[in-house]
C-alpha positions as CSV (number, residue, x, y, z in Angstrom):
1,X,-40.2,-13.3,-44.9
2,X,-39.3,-15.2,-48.2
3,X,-35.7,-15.4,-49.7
4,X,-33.3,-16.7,-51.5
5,X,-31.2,-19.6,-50.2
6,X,-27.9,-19.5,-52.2
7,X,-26.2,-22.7,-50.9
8,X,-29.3,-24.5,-51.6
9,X,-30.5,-22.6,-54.6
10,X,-34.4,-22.5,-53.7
11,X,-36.7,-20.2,-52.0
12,X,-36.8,-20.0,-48.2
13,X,-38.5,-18.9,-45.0
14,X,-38.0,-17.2,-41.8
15,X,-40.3,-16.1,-39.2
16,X,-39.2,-12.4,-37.4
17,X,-40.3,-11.5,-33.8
18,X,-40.2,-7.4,-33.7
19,X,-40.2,-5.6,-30.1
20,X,-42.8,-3.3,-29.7
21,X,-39.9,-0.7,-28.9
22,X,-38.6,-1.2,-32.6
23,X,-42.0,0.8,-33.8
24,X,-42.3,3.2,-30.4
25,X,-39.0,4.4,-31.3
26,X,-38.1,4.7,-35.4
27,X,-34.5,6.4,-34.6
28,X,-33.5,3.1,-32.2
29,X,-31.1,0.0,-33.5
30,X,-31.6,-3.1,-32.0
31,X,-29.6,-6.2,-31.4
32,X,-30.6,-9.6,-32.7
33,X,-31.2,-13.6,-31.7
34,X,-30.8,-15.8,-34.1
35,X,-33.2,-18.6,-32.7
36,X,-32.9,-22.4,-34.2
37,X,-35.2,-25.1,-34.2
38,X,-35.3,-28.9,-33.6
39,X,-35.3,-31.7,-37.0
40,X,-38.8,-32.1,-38.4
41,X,-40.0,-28.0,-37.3
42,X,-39.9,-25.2,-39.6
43,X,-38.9,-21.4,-39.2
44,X,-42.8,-20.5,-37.2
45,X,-42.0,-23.5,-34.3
46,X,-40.8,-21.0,-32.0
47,X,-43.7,-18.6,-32.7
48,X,-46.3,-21.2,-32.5
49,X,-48.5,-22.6,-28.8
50,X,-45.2,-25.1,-28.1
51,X,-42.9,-22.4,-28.9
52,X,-43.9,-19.4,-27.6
53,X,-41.1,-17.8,-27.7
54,X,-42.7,-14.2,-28.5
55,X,-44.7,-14.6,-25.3
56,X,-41.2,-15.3,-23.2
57,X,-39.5,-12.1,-24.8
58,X,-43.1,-9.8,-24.3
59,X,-43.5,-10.9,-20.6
60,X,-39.4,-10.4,-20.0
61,X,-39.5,-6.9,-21.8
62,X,-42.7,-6.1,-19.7
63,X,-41.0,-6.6,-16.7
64,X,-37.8,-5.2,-17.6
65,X,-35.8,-8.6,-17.6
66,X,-34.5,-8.6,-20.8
67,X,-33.0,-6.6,-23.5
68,X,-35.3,-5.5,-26.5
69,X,-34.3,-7.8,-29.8
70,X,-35.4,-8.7,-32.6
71,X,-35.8,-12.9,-33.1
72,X,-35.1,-14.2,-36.4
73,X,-36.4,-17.7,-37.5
74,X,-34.9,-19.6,-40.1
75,X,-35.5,-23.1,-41.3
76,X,-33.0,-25.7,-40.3
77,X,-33.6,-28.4,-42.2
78,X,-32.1,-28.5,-45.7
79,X,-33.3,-31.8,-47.3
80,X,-36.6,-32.4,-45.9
81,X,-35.0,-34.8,-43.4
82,X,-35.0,-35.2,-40.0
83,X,-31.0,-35.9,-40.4
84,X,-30.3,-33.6,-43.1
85,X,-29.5,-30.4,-40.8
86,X,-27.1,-32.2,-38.7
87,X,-24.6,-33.5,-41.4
88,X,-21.2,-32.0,-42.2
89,X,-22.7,-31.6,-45.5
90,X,-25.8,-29.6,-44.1
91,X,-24.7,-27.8,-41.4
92,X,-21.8,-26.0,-44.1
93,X,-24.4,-25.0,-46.3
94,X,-26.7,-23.8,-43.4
95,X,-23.9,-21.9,-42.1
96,X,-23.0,-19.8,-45.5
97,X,-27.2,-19.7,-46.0
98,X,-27.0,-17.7,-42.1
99,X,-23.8,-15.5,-43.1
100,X,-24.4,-15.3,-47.2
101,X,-28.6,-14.7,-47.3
102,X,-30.1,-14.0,-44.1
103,X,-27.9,-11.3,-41.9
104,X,-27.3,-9.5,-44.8
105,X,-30.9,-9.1,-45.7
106,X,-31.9,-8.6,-42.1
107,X,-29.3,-6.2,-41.6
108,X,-29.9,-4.4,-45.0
109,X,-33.5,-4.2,-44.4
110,X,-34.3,-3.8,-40.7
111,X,-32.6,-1.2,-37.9
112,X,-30.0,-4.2,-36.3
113,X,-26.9,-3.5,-34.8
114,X,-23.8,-4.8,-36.9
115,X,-21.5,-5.5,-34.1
116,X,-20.9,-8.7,-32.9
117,X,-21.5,-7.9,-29.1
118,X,-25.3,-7.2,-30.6
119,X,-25.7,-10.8,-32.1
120,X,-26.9,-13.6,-30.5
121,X,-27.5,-17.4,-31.8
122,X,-29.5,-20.4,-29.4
123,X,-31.4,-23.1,-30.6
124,X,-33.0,-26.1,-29.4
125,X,-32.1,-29.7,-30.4
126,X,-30.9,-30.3,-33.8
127,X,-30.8,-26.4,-33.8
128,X,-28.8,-26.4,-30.8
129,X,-26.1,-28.5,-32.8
130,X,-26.3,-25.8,-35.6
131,X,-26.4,-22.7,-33.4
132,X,-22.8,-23.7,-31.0
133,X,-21.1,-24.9,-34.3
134,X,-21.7,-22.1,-36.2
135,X,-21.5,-19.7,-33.3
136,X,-18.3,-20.8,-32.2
137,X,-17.0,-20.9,-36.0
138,X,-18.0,-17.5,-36.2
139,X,-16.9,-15.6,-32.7
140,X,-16.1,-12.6,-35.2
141,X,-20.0,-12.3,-35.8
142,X,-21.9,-13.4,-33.0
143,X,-20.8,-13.1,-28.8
144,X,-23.2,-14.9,-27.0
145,X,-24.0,-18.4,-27.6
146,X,-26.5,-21.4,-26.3
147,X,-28.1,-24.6,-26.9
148,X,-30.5,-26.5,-25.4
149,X,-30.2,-30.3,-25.4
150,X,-28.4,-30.9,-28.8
151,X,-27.6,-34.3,-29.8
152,X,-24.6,-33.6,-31.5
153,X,-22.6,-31.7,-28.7
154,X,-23.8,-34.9,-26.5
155,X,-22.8,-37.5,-28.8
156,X,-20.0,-39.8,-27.1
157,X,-18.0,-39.3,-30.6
158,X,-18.4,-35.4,-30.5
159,X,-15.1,-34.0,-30.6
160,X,-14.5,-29.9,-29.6
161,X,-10.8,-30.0,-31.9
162,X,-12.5,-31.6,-34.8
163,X,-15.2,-28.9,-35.1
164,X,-13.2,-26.2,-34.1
165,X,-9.5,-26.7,-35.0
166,X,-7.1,-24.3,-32.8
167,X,-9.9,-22.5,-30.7
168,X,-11.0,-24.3,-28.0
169,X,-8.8,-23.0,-25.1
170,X,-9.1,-19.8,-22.3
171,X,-8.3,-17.5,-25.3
172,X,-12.0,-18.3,-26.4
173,X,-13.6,-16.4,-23.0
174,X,-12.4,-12.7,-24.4
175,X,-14.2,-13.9,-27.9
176,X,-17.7,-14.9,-26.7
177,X,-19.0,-13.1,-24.0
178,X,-21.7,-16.0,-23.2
179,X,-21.3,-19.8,-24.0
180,X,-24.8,-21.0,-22.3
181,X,-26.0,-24.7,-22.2
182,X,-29.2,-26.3,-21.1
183,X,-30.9,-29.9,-20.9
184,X,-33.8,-31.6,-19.2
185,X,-33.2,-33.6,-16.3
186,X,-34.8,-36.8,-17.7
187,X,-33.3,-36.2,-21.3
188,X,-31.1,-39.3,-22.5
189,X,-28.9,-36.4,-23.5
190,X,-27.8,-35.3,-20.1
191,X,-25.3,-37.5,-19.8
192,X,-23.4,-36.1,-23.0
193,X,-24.0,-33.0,-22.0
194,X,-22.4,-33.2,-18.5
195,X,-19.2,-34.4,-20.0
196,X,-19.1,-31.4,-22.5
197,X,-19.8,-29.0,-19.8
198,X,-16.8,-30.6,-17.7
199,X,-14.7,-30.3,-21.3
200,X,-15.1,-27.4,-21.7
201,X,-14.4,-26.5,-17.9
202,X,-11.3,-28.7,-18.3
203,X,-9.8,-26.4,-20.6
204,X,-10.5,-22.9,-19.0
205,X,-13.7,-21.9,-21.3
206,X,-16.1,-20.5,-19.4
207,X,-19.8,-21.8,-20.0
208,X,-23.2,-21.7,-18.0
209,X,-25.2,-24.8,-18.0
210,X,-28.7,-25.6,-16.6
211,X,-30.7,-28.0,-16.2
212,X,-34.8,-28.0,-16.1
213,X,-36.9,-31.4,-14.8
214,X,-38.0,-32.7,-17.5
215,X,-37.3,-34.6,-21.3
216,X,-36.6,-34.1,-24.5
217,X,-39.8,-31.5,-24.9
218,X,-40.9,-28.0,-25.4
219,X,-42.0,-27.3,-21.8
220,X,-38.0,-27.6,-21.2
221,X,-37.0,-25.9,-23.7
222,X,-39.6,-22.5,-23.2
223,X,-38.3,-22.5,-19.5
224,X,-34.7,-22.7,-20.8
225,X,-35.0,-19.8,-23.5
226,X,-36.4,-17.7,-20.6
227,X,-33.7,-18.2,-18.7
228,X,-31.3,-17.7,-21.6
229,X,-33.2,-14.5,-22.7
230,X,-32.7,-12.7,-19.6
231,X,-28.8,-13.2,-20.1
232,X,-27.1,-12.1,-23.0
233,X,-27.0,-8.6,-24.2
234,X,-26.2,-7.7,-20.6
235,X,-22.9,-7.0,-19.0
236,X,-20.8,-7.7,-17.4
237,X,-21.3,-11.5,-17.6
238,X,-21.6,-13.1,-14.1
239,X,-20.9,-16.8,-14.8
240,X,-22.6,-19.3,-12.1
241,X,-19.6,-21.7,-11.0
242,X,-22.7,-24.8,-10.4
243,X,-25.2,-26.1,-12.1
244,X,-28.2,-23.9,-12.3
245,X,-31.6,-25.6,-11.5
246,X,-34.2,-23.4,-13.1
């Protein structure tokens, strides 16, 4: 689906998964993921062989593990860099594309739900980084929250009060109803994110994380979005107090 990007005043892309439910039943709203990917993909990486991630959701919906959704793919890059959606600078003007351009349009053309508690964001890598900042700038739009080995939230210079002034405390678990983390095992970025797991434990926010052997690579990331799929939407929330292996 082609739009407008008003932030960075061009013409865009996004990929969008549909549920076979959202043709089977024409009266039926449904709730959306908003699904990110890593620096130097594009919006059809999740749809494509290393992606797969309309396989996951069919298999999950087949067997009656996950909620029906719709998955919508936008482009995180904003330059043509592998850096560019990761900067202050990009990541602001990705966040008003998400909240100025693409819900509305999604929402004004497709049967979504308009509640938070119906919106979902993840992504993987770079789009990981996008997904929790924005996410968690944005509690008031979307409740359920994850990223899978993002370099930014593992950086030793990351700092939680910088990128969100004032909210990172206990008052944050009756805002998000899911805040769900996942690396690879052999990922350089494990370290990082064990210490923002324990950060965010520190201070009383509840958060999932898992871990999956493997590196920085797609076979990680499917098994990690399968996991992550069978979670949000559903309540209540059980929270695992360890690690989960998957």
């Amino acid at each position: 689906v082609r739009y407008t990007s008003t932030p960075l005043r061009r013409l865009r892309a996004m990929t969008i998964y549909f549920p076979a439910q959202y043709e089977a039943d024409p009266a039926e709203h449904f709730r959306v993921l908003s699904l990110r990917h890593e620096g130097g993909d594009d919006e059809t990486s999740w749809s494509q062989p290393a992606g797969r991630a309309d396989i996951i959701l069919e298999n999950l919906l087949a067997a009656q593990e996950a909620v029906p959704m719709i998955i919508v793919m936008t482009n995180g890059l904003t330059d043509g860099t592998w850096a560019g959606g990761s900067t202050p600078e990009g990541m602001k003007a990705l966040e008003e594309e998400l909240l100025s351009d693409v819900i509305p349009m999604v929402e004004h053309r497709y049967r979504v739900k308009k509640q938070a508690g119906a919106r979902a964001i993840a992504g993987l890598s770079m789009g990981g980084g996008q997904s929790f900042v924005i996410g968690l700038r944005h509690p008031e739009l979307f409740s359920w929250i994850g990223e899978f080995s993002s370099g930014l939230l593992s950086d030793k210079d990351f700092n939680m009060d910088t990128q969100w002034p004032g909210m990172m405390n206990a008052a944050l678990n009756n805002r998000v109803k899911l805040l769900w983390i996942g690396c690879g095992t052999g990922d350089p970025r494990l370290p990082g994110h064990l210490d923002l797991v324990n950060g965010l434990r520190q201070r009383n926010i509840h958060c999932e994380f898992a871990t999956v052997p493997g590196g920085h690579e797609w076979r990680v990331w499917r098994v990690l979005l399968h996991s992550f799929l069978q979670k949000i939407f559903r309540e209540p929330v059980v929270y695992s107090k360890d690690t989960i292996r998957l």
